[in-house]
N, C-alpha and C positions, 0 to 999 in steps of 0.2 A: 909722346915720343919715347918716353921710357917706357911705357907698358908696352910699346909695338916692341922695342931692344930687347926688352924683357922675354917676352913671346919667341920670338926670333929664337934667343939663348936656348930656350927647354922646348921649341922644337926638334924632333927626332926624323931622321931623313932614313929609307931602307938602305940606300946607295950614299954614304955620307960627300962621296969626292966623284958622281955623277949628276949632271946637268936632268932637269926632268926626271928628277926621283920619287917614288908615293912617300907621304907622310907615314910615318909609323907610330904604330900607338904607344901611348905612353900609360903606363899600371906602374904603383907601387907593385913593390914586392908579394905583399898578401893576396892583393887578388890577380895578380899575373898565375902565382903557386895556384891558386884554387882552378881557375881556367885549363891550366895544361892538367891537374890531376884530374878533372872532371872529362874534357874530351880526349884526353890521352886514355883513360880508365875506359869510355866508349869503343876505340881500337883496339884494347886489350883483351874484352869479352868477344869484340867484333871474331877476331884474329882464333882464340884460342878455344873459345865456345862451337866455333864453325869448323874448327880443324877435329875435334873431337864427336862432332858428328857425322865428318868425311871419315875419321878413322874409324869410327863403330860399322858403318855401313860399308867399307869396303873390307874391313876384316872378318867384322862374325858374317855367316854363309848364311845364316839365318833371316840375314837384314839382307840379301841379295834378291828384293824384289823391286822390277818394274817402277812403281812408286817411290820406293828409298832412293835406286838410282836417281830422279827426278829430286826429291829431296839434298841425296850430295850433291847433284849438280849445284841447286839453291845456293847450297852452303858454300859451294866453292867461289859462286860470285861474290855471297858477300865478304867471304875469309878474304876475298880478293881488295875488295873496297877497304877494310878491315890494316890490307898490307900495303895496296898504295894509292889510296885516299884518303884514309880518316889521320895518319901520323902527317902529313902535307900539309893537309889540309888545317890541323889545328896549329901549327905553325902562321898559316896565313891568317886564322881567325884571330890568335894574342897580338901578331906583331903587326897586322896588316900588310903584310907585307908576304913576294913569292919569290923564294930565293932557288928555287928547282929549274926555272930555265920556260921558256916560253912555249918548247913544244911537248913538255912533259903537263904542262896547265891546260892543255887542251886537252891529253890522254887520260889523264888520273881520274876523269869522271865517264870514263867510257864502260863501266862496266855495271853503272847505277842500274841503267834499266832492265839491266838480265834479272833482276829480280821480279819483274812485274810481266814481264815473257815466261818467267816459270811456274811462277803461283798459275798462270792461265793455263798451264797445260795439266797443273797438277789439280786445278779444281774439275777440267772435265776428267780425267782422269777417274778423281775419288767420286763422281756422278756415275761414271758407268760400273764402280764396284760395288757401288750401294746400291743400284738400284739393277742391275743386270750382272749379277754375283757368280754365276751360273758359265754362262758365257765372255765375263771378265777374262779368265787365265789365257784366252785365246785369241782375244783383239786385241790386249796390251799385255807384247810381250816384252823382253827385255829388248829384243834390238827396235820396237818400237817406240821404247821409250827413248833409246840414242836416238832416234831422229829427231827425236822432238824435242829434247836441248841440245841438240845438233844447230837445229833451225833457232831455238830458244836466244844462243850464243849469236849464231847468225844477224839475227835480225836485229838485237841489244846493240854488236859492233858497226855494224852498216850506220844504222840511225845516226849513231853518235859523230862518226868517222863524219858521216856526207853533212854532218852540219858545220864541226867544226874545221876540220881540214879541208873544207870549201869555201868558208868564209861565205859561207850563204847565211848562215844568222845576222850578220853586218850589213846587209844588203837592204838600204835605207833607212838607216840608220849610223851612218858615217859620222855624222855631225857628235854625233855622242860617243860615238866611238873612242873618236879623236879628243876630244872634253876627258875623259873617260882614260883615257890611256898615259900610262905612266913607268916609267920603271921601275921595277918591282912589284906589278901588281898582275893579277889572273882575274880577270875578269870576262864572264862569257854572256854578255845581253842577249839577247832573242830579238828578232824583228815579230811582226802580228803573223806575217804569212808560218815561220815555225812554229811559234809559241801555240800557236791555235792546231798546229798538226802533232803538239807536244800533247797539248789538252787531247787532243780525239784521241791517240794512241792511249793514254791514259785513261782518258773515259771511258771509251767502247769495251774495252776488256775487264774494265772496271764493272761495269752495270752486268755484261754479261756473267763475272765471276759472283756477285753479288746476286743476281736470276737462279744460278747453277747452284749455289751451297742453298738458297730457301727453297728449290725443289729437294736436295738434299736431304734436308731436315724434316719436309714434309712425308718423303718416303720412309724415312728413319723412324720416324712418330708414330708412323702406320706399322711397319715393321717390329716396334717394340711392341704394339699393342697386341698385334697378332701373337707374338710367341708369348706375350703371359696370358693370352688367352689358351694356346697348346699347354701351358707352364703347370695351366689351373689340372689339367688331365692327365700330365705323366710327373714322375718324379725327377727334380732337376738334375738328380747325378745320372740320369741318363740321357738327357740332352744329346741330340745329336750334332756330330761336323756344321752341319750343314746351319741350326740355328748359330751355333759360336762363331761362326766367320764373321755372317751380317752384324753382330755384335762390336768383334774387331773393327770391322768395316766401318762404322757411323761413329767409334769411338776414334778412328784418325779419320775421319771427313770434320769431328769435329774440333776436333786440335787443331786438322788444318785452316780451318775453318776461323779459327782465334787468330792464325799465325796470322789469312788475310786481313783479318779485320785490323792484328796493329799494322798490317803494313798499308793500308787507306788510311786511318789516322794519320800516320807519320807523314805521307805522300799527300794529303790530298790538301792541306794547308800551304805548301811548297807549290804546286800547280796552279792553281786558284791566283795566287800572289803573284805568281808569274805570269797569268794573265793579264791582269790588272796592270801590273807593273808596264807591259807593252803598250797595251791602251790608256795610259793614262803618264806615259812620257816619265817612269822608271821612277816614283815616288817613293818607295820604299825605302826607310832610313836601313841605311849599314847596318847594324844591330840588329833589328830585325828580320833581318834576310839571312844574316848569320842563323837566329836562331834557328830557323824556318829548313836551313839547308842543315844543318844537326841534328835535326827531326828526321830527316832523311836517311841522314848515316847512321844515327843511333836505330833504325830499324834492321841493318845488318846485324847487330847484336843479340834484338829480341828473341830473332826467331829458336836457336838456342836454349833461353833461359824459359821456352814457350815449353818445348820439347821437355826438358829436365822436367818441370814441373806436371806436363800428363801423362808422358812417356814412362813406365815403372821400367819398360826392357833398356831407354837409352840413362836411365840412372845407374842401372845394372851396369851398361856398357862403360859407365864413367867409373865406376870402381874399379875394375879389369884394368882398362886403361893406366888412371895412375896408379892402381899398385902395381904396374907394372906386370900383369898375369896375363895378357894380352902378347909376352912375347914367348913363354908356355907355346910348347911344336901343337897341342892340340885347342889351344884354345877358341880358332877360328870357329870351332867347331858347338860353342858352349850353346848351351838353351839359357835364353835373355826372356826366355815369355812363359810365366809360370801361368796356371790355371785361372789366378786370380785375375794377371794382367791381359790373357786371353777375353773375358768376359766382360772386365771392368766396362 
């Protein structure tokens, strides 16, 4: 009786003076601090990593191609998640608890999946510059690439929109709903008939993106071996346009290429789980759905830290940037790609 009184006491309610309130967690001080610095720290690169790759590409003229378009688009979904999902969201992950309102828990993840709509259009994208280089500058132009995170956005907000603000994910699965539901809490279950159209959208573009960059690679492999075969017969400093493009070309098919592989990592443990979870009547403890859905967000961040590290022209751009020489009347104008980074 005293350990139940006991319990009672140093339980923490979200809502202290509401009926049907979620429990809220309870952390000492130290690792409550550690939690908000670690996923808070994840929104911080998400946010600020992403906005400095939107700035590089819409200021230098130089980054004004087809592809980079494609790329800030990337980055503005995730600076987006970055601004209003990942600060929310870890809020809900320390305290358990959602204190932003019921129709904003349904919004805040509506912009997860533009990220897996744009990798698909940038992987066939980087297929037809690698392997049809020639005829690239002509079938993907700039306004070609707007339609296609035009459609990118498009299809990211429908999906999301017509699951959750139709309460079609609930849809038999009531029972749990209701078990499930509480004040202060955001909580979005899946029934089998979503979760399984969540898996195909995922998957399908998944294997095909996965097919696209190992023909990639295969043409790429061919393509290096042919010009150090030409390499052996002329001298390199006269290399022509035409070999250093394909160069360029397979050296961001394969950055991009890194970029997809963390974002299947990140993603395809979140998916899988979410399958499971439907068929097998939502097993998955608390904690580890957290982590699983952190995985996910922290891939808004990678992609950034992906770029810094192959990119030599967007480390370039990042110096300009904060030292502030980026607001210089000519500096749109700077060459970010020296001979080195041309060939690398």
């Amino acid at each position: 009786m005293e350990n139940n009184l006991a319990q009672a006491e140093t339980m923490q309610l979200c809502y202290e003076n509401m009926n049907g309130s979620c429990l809220k967690t309870s952390y000492s001080p130290g690792p409550r601090a550690i939690l908000y610095t670690v996923l808070g720290l994840g929104a911080v690169l998400a946010v600020f990593g992403n906005l400095l790759v939107i700035t590089a590409i819409l200021h230098f003229k130089q980054l004004h191609t087809p592809t980079n378009f494609l790329i800030a688009s990337l980055a503005c979904a995730d600076f987006l998640v970055g601004v209003t999902v990942m600060p929310f969201s870890t809020v809900r992950s320390v305290e358990s608890c959602w204190y932003f309102g019921e129709s904003y828990c349904k919004f805040h993840t509506s912009f997860c999946f533009a990220s897996l709509f744009h990798s698909c259009c940038i992987s066939v994208d980087r297929y037809i510059a690698v392997t049809d280089p020639l005829s690239y500058p002509t079938k993907f132009t700039v306004s070609v690439s707007g339609i296609r995170f035009v459609l990118s956005w498009f299809f990211s907000i429908t999906y999301s929109f017509s699951i959750f603000y139709t309460g079609a994910n609930e849809e038999g699965i009531e029972d749990f709903v209701v078990a499930l539901t509480c004040v202060g809490g955001c909580q979005a279950p899946l029934n089998q008939n979503w979760v399984l159209l969540c898996f195909l959208l995922f998957f399908l573009p998944t294997v095909a993106m996965v097919f696209i960059y190992n023909k990639i690679f295969l043409v790429a492999k061919h393509q290096a071996r042919k010009i150090e075969s030409t390499a052996s017969q002329v001298v390199l400093a006269s290399e022509s346009y035409k070999e250093r493009v394909p160069k360029r070309e397979r050296k961001a098919a394969k950055t991009l290429g890194i970029a997809v592989a963390a974002f299947l990592v990140s993603w395809l443990p979140y998916i899988i789980d979410a399958v499971i979870d439907a068929y097998m009547n939502f097993i998955t403890l608390p904690y580890v759905y957290e982590i699983l859905v952190w995985c996910v967000y922290y891939n808004s961040a990678m992609n950034p830290l992906i770029y810094a590290f192959f990119y030599p022209w967007f480390r370039k751009a990042i110096k300009l940037i904060v030292s502030g020489k980026v607001l210089w009347s000519d500096s749109s104008t700077t060459n970010l790609f020296s001979d080195e980074a041309n060939i690398d």
